[in-house]
LOVO-924213 format. One line per 2 residues: their letters; for each residue z, x, y of C-alpha. Coordinates in steps of 0.1 Angstrom, whole numbers, plus 5000, padded with zeros to 4 digits. Each point is the difference from the previous one (the first is absolute). Last residue first. Example, Ala and Ser with C-alpha at 12.3 -4.5 7.8 and 13.67 -1.06 7.14 Angstrom:
! LOVO-924213
sa) 5071/5137/4989; 5007/4986/4966 $
END
This chain:
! LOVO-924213
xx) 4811/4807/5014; 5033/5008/4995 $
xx) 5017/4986/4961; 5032/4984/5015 $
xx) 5035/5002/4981; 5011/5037/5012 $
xx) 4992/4985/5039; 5026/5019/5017 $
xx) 5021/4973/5013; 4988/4974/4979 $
xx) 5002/5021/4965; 5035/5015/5009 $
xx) 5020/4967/5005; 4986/4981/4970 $
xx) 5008/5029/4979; 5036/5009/5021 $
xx) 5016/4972/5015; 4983/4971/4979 $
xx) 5003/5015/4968; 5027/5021/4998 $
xx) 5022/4974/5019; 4990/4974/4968 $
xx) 5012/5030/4974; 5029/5005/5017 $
xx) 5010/4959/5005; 4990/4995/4960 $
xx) 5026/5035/4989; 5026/4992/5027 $
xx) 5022/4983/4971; 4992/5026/4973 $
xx) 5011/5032/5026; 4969/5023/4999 $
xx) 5002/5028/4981; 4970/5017/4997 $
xx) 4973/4992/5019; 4964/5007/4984 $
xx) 4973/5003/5027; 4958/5006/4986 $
xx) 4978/5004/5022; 4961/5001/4999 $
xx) 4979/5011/5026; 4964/4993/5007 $
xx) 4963/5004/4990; 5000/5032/4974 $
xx) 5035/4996/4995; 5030/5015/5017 $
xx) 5031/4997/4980; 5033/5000/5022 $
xx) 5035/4996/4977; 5023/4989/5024 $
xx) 5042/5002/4987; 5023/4978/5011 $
xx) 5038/5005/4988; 5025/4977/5009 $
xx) 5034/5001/5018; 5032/4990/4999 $
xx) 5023/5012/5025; 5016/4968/5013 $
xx) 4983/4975/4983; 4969/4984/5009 $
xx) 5001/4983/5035; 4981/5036/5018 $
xx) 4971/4995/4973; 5002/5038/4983 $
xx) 4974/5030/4991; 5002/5034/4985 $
xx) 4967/5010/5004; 4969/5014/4978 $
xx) 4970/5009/5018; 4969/5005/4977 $
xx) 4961/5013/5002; 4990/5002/5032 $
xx) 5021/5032/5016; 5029/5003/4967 $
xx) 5030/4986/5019; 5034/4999/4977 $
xx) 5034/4988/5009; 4992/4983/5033 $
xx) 5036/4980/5013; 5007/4967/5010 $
xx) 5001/4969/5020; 4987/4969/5002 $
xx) 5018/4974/5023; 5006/5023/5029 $
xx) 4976/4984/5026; 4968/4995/4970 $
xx) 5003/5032/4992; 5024/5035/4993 $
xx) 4990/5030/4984; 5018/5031/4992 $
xx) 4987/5038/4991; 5013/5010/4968 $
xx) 4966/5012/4994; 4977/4999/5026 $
xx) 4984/4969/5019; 5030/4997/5028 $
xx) 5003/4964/5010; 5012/4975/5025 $
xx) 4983/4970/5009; 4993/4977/5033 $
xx) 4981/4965/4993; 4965/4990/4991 $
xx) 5006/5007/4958; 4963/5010/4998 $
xx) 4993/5018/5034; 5040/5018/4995 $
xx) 4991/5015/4964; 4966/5008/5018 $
xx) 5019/5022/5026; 5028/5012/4980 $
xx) 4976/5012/4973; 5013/5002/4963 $
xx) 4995/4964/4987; 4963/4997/5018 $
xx) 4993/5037/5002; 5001/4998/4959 $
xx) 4974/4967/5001; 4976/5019/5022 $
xx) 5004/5033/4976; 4988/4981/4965 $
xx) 4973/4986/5021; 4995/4964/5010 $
xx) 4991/4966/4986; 5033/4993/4983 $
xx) 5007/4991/4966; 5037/4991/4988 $
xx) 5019/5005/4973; 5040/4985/5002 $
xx) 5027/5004/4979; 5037/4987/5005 $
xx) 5030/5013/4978; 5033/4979/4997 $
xx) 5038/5004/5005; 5030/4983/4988 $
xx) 5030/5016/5025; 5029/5010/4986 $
xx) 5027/5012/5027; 5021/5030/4995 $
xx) 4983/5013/5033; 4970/4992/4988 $
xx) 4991/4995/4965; 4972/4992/4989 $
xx) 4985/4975/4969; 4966/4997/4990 $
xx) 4974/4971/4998; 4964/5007/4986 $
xx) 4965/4998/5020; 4988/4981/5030 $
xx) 4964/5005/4999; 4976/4994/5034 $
xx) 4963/5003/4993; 4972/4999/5031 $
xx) 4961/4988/4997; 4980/5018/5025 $
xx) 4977/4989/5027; 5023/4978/5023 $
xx) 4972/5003/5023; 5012/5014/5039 $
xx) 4967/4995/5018; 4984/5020/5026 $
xx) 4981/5002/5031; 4990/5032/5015 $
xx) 5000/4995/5040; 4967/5021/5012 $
xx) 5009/5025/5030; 4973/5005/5023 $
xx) 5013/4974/5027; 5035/5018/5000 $
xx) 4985/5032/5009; 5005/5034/4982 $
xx) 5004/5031/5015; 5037/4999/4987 $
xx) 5004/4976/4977; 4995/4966/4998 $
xx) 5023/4970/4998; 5000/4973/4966 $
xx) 5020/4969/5009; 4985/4993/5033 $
xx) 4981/4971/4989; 5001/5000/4959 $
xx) 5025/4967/5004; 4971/4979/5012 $
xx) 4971/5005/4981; 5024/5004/4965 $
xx) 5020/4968/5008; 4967/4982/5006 $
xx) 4984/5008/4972; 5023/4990/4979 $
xx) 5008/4966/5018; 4965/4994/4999 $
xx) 5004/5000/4960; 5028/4975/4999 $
xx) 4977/4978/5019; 4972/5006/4973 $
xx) 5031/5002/4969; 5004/4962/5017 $
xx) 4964/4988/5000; 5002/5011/4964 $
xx) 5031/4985/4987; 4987/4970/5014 $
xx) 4971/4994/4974; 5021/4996/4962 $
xx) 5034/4998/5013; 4991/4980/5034 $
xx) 4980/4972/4977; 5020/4997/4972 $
xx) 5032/4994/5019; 4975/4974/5025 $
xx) 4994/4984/4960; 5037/5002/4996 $
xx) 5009/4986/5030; 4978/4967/4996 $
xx) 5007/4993/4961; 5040/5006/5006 $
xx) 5025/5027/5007; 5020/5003/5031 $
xx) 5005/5023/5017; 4975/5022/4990 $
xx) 4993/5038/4986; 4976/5031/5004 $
xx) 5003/5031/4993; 4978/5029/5020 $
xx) 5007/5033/4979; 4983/5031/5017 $
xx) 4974/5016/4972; 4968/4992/5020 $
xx) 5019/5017/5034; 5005/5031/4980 $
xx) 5036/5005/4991; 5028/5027/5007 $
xx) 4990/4996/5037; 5025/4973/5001 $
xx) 4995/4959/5001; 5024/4994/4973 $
xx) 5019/4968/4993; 4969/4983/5018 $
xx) 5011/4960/4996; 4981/4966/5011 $
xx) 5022/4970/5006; 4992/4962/4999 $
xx) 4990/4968/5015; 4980/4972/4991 $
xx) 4990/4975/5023; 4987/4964/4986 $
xx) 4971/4981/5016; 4971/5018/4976 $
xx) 4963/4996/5016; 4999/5038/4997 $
xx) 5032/5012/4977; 5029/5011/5028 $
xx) 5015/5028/5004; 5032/5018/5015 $
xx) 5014/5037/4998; 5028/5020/5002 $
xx) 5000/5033/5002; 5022/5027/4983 $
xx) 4994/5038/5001; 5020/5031/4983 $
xx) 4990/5030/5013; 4993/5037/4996 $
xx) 4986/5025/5021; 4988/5035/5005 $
xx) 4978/5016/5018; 4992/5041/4996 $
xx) 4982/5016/5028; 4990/5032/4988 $
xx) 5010/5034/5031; 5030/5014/4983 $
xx) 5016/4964/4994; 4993/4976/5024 $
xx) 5017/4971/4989; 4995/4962/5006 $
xx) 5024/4976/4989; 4999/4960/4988 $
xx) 5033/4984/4991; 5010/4967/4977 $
xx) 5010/4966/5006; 4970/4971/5011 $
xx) 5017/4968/4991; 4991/4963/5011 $
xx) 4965/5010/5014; 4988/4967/5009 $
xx) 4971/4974/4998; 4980/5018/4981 $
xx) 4973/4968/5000; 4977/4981/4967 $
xx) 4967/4984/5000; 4992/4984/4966 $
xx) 4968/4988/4984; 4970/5011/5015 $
xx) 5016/5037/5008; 5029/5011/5028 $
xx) 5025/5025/5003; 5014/4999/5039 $
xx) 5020/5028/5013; 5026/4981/5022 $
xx) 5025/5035/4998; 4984/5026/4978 $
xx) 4989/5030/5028; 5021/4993/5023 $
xx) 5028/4995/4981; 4990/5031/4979 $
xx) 4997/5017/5035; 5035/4990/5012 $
xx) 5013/5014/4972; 4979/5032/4999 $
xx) 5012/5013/5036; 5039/4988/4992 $
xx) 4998/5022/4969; 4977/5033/5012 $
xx) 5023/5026/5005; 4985/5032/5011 $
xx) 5007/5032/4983; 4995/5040/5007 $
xx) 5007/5027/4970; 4996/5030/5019 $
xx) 4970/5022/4996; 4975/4986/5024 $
xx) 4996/5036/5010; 5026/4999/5027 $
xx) 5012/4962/5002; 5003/4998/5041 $
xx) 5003/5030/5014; 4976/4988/5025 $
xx) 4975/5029/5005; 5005/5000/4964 $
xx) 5008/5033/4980; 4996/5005/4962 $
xx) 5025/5005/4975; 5005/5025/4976 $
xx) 5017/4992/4968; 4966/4987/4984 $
xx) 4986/5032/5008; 5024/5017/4971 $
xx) 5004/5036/5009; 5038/5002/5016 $
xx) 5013/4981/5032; 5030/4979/4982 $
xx) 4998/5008/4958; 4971/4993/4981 $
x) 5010/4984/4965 $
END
């Protein structure tokens, strides 16, 4: 690993008349959630889905949860989003007299799935002949017209989050810079093991313990995915808050404001970091074992985590924090899930 000011170019910043970004190498991040709400409404609200026998409305979006963020990392535009839509809808048969009304659900409008494969389901009130022929209907020719609108929402995220997001260099103007646009994909399958129970003892205390295993693939290099645990800067981008940590052995780490804490027992550069590792509401004292095993592939990197140790009643809570505030955390900030065009 290049140390501060020595050799590795990617170290070296460049200089901006503005200081602003140097290089385009920090992590930079625009939140896009109140911005893409208000264009699904737009973009869905009183959208009218018509043929010779039914003509049915979006009347409302009942629930739009979820986030949208732009990133900049190292100069590729990386979007990514997630959301969980509701609308309601009415509709009438043509020459009908009764209204039927009903709900339309998108559990997961993310950039995970192509538009085609986005799940559009459909339901009614009320059921009868009338609302179950409109149900018919929107299932089998709405769910088009509405991946269409959820389309333009796409596109429109990307146009207008890539302003401003990517800055040039030095001797480079703004107008001759070309915005990258990528897509996180989820890509790669991932396997999670809980293995056997064992008892501890700390502090004359016994404490029933468990092991957690994890192997995930990354789109990066053996050495990106090391700088990301071992790096305070890119330990900081992904975790978004302050950190303390010293990437040697017996050098001590602390994240997530004090909450993970603990000490490197073994670095070998790109291949493995092994650390003694706690959750600050475990036990007083105990701690587990983590150990990264990096393989770098022909097309991406896999990694294989084993913790040792973890107390039995913390084991589902670990496991889910893993996930989301490391994996999940690490591929959208740096873009280890996307495939760059």
């Amino acid at each position: 690993m290049a140390k501060w000011g020595e050799g590795d170019p990617r170290w070296i910043v460049e200089e901006r008349p503005d200081a602003t970004n140097v290089n385009n190498w920090h992590w930079t991040e625009k939140n896009a959630c109140s911005w893409s709400v208000e264009k699904l409404k737009e973009l869905l609200v009183n959208l009218r889905i018509e043929n010779d026998i039914a003509k049915c409305k979006i009347t409302e979006v009942k629930k739009c949860d979820g986030e949208a963020i732009a990133n900049n990392r190292k100069g590729k535009l990386i979007f990514f989003y997630e959301w969980d839509v509701v609308l309601e809808w009415t509709g009438t048969l043509k020459g009908g007299e009764n209204e039927v009304e009903g709900s339309i659900n998108i559990p997961n409008l993310s950039e995970e799935n192509s538009i085609s494969e986005i799940e559009v389901s459909v339901s009614v009130k009320n059921s009868n002949p009338e609302a179950d022929k409109l149900k018919e209907f929107l299932t089998k020719d709405g769910k088009n017209v509405i991946r269409e609108q959820l389309n333009k929402y796409i596109v429109a995220l990307k146009e207008e989050f890539s302003k401003g997001m990517i800055l040039p260099k030095k001797h480079e103007d703004d107008s001759s810079k070309s915005d990258t646009v990528t897509n996180l994909s989820a890509g790669f399958h991932k396997q999670v093991h809980v293995n056997h129970t064992e008892r501890n003892q700390v502090r004359g205390c016994n404490i029933s313990t468990t092991n957690l295993e994890f192997i995930e693939k990354f789109q990066c290099t053996g050495e990106e995915f090391y700088n990301a645990v071992t790096v305070t800067e890119m330990v900081q981008a992904f975790t978004h808050g302050p950190v303390k940590l010293e990437a040697k052995k017996d050098g001590k780490f602390e994240l997530f404001g004090g909450n993970v804490c603990g000490v490197f027992v073994e670095l070998i550069p790109n291949k493995k970091i092994v650390q003694r590792w706690r959750f600050k509401r475990w036990p007083t004292e105990h701690y587990s074992i983590v150990t990264f095993n990096i393989e770098q592939k022909e097309d991406h990197t896999e990694v294989t985590v084993v913790q040792t140790g973890v107390p039995q009643s913390e084991a589902d809570s670990t496991r889910e924090n893993w996930d989301r505030y490391y994996w999940e955390a690490m591929k959208r900030t740096f873009g280890f899930g996307s495939f760059f065009v």
